[in-house]
C-alpha positions in Angstrom: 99.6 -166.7 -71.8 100.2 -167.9 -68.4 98.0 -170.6 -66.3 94.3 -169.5 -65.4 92.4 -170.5 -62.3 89.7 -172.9 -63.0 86.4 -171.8 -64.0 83.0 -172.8 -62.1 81.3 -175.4 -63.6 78.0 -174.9 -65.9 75.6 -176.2 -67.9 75.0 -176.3 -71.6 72.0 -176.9 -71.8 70.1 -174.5 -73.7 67.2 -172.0 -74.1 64.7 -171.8 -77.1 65.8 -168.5 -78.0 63.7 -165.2 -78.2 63.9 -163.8 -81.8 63.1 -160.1 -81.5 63.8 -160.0 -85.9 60.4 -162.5 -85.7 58.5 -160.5 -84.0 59.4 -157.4 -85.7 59.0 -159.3 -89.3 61.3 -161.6 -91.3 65.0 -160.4 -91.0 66.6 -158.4 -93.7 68.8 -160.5 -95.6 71.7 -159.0 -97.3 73.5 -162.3 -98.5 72.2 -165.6 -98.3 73.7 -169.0 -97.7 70.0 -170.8 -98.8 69.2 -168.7 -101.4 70.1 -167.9 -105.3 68.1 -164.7 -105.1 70.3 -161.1 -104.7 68.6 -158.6 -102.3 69.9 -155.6 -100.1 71.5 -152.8 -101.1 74.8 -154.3 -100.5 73.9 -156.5 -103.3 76.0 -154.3 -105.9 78.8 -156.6 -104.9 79.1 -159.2 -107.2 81.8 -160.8 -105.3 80.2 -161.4 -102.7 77.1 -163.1 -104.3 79.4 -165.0 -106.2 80.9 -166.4 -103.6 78.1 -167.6 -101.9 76.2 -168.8 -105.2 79.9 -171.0 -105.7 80.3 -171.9 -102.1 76.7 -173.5 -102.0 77.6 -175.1 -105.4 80.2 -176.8 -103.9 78.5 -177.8 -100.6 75.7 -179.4 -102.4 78.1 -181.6 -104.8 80.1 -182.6 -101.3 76.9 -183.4 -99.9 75.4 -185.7 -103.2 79.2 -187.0 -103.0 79.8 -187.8 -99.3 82.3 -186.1 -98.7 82.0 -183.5 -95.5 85.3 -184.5 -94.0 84.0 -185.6 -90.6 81.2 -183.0 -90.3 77.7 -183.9 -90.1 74.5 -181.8 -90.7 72.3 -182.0 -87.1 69.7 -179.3 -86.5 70.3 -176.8 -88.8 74.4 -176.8 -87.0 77.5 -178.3 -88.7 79.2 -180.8 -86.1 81.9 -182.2 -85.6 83.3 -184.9 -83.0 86.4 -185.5 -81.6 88.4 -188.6 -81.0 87.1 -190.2 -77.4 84.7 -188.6 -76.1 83.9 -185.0 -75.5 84.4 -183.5 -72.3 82.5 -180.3 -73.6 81.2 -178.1 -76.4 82.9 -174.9 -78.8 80.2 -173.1 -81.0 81.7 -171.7 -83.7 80.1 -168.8 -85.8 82.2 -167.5 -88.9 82.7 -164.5 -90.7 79.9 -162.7 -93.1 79.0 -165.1 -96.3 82.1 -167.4 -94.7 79.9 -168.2 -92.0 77.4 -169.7 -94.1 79.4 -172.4 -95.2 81.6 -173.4 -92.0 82.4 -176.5 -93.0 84.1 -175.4 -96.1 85.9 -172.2 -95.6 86.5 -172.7 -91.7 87.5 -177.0 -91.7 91.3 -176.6 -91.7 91.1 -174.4 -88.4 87.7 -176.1 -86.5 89.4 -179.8 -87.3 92.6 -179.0 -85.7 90.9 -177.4 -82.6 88.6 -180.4 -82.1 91.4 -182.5 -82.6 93.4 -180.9 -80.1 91.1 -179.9 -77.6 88.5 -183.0 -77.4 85.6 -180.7 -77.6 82.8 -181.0 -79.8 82.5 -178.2 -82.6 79.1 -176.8 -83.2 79.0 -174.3 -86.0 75.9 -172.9 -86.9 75.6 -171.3 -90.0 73.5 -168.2 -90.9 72.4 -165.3 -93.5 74.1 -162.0 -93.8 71.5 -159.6 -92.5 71.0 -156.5 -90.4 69.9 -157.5 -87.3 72.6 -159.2 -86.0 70.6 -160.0 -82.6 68.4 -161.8 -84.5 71.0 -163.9 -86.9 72.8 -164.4 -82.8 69.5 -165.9 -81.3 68.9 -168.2 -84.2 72.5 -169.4 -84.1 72.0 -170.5 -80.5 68.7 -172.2 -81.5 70.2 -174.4 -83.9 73.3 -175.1 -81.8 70.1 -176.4 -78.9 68.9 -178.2 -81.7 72.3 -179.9 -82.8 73.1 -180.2 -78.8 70.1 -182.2 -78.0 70.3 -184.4 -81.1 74.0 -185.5 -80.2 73.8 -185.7 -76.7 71.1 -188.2 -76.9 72.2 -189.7 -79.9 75.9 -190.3 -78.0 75.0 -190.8 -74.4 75.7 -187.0 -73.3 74.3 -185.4 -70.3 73.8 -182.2 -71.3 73.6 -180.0 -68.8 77.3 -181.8 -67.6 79.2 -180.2 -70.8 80.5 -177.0 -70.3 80.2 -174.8 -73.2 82.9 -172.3 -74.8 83.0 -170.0 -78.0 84.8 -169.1 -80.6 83.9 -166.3 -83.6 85.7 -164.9 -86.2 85.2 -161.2 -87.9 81.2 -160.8 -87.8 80.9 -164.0 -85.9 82.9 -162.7 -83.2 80.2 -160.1 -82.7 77.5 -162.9 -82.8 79.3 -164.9 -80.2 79.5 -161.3 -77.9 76.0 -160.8 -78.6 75.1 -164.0 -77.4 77.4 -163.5 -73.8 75.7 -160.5 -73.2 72.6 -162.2 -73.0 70.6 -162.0 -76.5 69.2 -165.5 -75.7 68.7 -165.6 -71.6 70.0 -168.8 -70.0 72.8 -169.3 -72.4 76.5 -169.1 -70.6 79.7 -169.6 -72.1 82.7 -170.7 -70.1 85.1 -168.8 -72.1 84.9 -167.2 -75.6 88.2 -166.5 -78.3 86.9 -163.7 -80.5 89.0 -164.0 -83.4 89.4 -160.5 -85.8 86.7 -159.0 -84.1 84.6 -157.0 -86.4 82.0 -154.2 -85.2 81.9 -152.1 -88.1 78.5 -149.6 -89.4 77.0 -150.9 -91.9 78.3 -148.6 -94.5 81.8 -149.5 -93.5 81.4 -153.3 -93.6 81.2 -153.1 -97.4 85.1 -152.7 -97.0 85.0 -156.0 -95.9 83.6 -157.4 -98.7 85.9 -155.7 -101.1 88.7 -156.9 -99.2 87.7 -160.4 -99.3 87.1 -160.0 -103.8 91.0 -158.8 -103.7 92.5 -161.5 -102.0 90.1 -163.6 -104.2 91.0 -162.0 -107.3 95.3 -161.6 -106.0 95.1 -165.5 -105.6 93.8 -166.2 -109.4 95.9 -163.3 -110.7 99.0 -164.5 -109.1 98.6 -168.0 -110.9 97.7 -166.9 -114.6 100.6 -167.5 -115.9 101.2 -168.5 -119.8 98.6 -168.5 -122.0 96.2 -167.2 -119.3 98.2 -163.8 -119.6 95.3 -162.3 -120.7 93.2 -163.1 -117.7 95.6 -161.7 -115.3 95.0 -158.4 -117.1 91.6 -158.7 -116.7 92.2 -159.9 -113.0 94.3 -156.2 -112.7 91.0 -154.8 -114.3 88.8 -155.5 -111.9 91.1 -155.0 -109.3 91.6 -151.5 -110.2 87.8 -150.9 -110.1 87.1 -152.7 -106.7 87.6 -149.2 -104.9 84.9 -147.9 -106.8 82.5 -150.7 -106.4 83.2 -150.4 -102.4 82.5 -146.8 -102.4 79.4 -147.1 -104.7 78.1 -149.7 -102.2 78.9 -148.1 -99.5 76.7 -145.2 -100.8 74.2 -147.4 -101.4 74.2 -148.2 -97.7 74.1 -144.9 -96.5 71.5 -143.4 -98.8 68.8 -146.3 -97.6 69.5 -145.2 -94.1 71.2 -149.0 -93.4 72.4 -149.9 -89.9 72.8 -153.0 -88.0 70.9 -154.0 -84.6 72.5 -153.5 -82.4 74.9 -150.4 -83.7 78.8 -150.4 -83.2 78.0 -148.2 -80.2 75.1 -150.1 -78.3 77.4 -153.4 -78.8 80.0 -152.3 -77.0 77.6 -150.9 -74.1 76.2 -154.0 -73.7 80.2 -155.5 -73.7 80.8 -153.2 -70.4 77.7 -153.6 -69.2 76.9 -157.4 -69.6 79.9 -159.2 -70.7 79.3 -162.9 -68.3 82.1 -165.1 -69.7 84.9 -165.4 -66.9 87.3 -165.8 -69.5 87.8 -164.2 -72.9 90.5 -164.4 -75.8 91.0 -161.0 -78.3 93.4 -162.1 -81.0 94.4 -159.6 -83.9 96.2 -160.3 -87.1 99.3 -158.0 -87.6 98.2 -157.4 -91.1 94.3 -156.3 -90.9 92.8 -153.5 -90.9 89.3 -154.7 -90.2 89.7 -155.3 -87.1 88.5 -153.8 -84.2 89.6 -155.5 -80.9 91.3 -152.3 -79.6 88.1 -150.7 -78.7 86.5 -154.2 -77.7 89.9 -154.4 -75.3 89.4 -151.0 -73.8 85.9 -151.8 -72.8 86.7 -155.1 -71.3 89.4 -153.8 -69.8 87.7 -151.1 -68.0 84.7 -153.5 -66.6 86.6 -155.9 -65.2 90.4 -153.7 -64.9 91.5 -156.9 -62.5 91.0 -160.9 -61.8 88.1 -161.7 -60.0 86.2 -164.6 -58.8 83.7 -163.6 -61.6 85.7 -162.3 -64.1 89.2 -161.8 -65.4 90.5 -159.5 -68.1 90.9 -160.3 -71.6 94.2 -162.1 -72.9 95.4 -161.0 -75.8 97.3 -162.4 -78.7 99.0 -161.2 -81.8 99.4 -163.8 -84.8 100.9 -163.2 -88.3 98.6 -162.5 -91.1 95.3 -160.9 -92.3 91.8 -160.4 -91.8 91.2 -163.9 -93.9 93.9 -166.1 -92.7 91.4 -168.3 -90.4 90.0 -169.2 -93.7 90.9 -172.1 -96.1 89.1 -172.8 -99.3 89.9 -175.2 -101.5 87.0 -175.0 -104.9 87.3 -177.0 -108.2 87.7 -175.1 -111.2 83.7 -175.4 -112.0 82.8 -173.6 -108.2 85.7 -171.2 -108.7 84.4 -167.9 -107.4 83.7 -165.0 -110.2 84.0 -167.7 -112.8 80.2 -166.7 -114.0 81.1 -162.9 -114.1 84.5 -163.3 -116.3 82.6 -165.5 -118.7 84.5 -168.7 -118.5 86.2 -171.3 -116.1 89.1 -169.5 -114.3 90.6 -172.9 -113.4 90.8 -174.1 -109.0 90.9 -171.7 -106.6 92.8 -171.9 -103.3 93.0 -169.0 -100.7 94.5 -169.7 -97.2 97.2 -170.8 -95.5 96.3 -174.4 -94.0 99.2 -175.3 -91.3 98.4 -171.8 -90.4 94.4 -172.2 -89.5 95.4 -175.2 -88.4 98.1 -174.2 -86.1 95.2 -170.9 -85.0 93.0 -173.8 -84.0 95.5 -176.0 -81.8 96.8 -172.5 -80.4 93.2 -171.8 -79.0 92.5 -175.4 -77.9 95.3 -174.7 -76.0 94.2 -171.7 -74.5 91.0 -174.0 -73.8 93.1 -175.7 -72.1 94.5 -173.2 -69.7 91.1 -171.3 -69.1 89.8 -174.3 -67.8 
């Protein structure tokens, strides 16, 4: 990607957001990162829920231990500083049930980039529901919160930090969202939407059952041995994750499911509204969830040439999947699907970590140049 002219200066400082999902109700919560309870008619996969009940697991013994690995907990927002002192500010949403924990499943990747970039992370966690305006203007509350806590806590000025994004899969929607203006005031310098993800609800279930295969590939692949017999029953349930997609994704359907705002209206407001000067659209080789082509056509047709204003997107292909931003490392006791088999199915580890880490120096570096 070749040298950018800088960008006009702004200011961070934030907005209390408008939540339209408050004033319609409480949101509709399909997956929870606070909660043991399964709701929503996406709750038939048990994956999913696992995941999430073993990912909180394991970020409440990290917690009672210490051990965050440089992140602290400020405002409801995981943060994360940088050596020196920051000369401006990435908030960081993460992929559906992912995105609740991004200080587990996204360090390898956020580390590196704050590392490299001297920026301060802000990653604000949320639940997996269907109004995804809602979950995107309580993200950029919580990131005012952990702003205004850590600028006056270390000497900031806030409105002198200029602010960028970064999103993977559903995040990347959120982080959109939020540069179209679902919380007024709020302006990002430049964004890198990472496996963007704008699917229906009905089709997002295929997300989930993508995620349970590479969970259940990586503890197949290492029963070896004795554990024989649980690699068969890993190929079991393998076998049958097709039909717990499509029975979920009927589930969806028949209760009449869809997010706010729909595939279509997103993209309307990405031609229509789209205010970061600068954005980044990378795709995995290997993933078929994503959906940046049709983002990219839209961006590309609002702003077709380099302006003052605006630019059009860059665009970058990297080897790998829909999940390769993500690095988990879980203990045999918060091993995911460990309650559903019965019995302890030993550590799990999914990711590649020079890989997110490399993904997260290779934005700060684009950062760097859109700057």
């Amino acid at each position: 990607m070749q040298h950018t002219p800088a960008l006009p200066s702004c200011s961070c400082a934030l907005p209390a957001p408008r939540c339209r999902g408050a004033a319609r109700g409480r949101v509709r919560t399909l997956v929870s990162a606070s909660s043991d309870g399964d709701s929503g008619p996406l709750a038939g996969v048990g994956a999913a829920i696992e995941l999430r009940s073993r990912l909180q697991r394991a970020d409440l013994a990290r917690r009672a231990e210490g051990g965050t690995a440089g992140w602290q907990e400020v405002g409801g927002a995981w943060v994360r500083t940088p050596p020196g002192r920051a000369w401006g500010v990435l908030h960081f949403t993460g992929g559906a049930v992912l995105g609740g924990f991004p200080h587990l499943c996204y360090d390898a990747m956020l580390s590196a980039l704050s590392d490299a970039s001297g920026l301060l992370v802000v990653a604000t966690p949320y639940d997996l529901g269907t109004d995804h305006e809602a979950i995107a203007q309580a993200a950029a509350g919580k990131l005012s919160a952990a702003l205004g806590a850590v600028c006056a806590r270390e000497g900031y000025a806030l409105g002198a930090l200029p602010l960028f994004g970064c999103g993977h899969s559903l995040g990347a929607k959120l982080q959109l969202l939020l540069a179209c203006g679902a919380t007024p005031g709020l302006r990002y310098e430049a964004q890198a939407l990472v496996a963007f993800n704008n699917a229906s609800a009905a089709d997002s279930v295929k997300l989930v059952e993508k995620f349970a295969r590479e969970l259940l590939r990586s503890r197949a692949s290492s029963a070896t041995g004795s554990a024989s017999a649980d690699a068969r029953m890993f190929d079991t349930l393998l076998r049958s994750m097709p039909a717990i997609g499509a029975m979920a994704e009927r589930a969806a359907a028949a209760a009449g499911l869809e997010f706010v705002p729909n595939p279509a209206e997103t993209l309307s407001r990405a031609r229509q509204r789209y205010a970061p000067r600068r954005c980044l659209l990378l795709k995995y080789d290997d993933d078929e969830l994503d959906q940046n082509a049709e983002l990219l056509a839209t961006l590309q047709a609002a702003r077709p040439s380099a302006t003052a204003a605006a630019a059009p997107p860059d665009v970058a292909r990297r080897a790998g999947n829909h999940l390769s931003p993500v690095v988990l490392r879980l203990a045999a006791e918060d091993s995911p699907l460990g309650a559903q088999l019965g019995k302890s199915v030993g550590a799990l580890r999914v990711g590649d970590e020079e890989a997110a880490q490399e993904l997260g120096r290779d934005i700060a570096a684009w950062l760097s140049r859109a700057t």
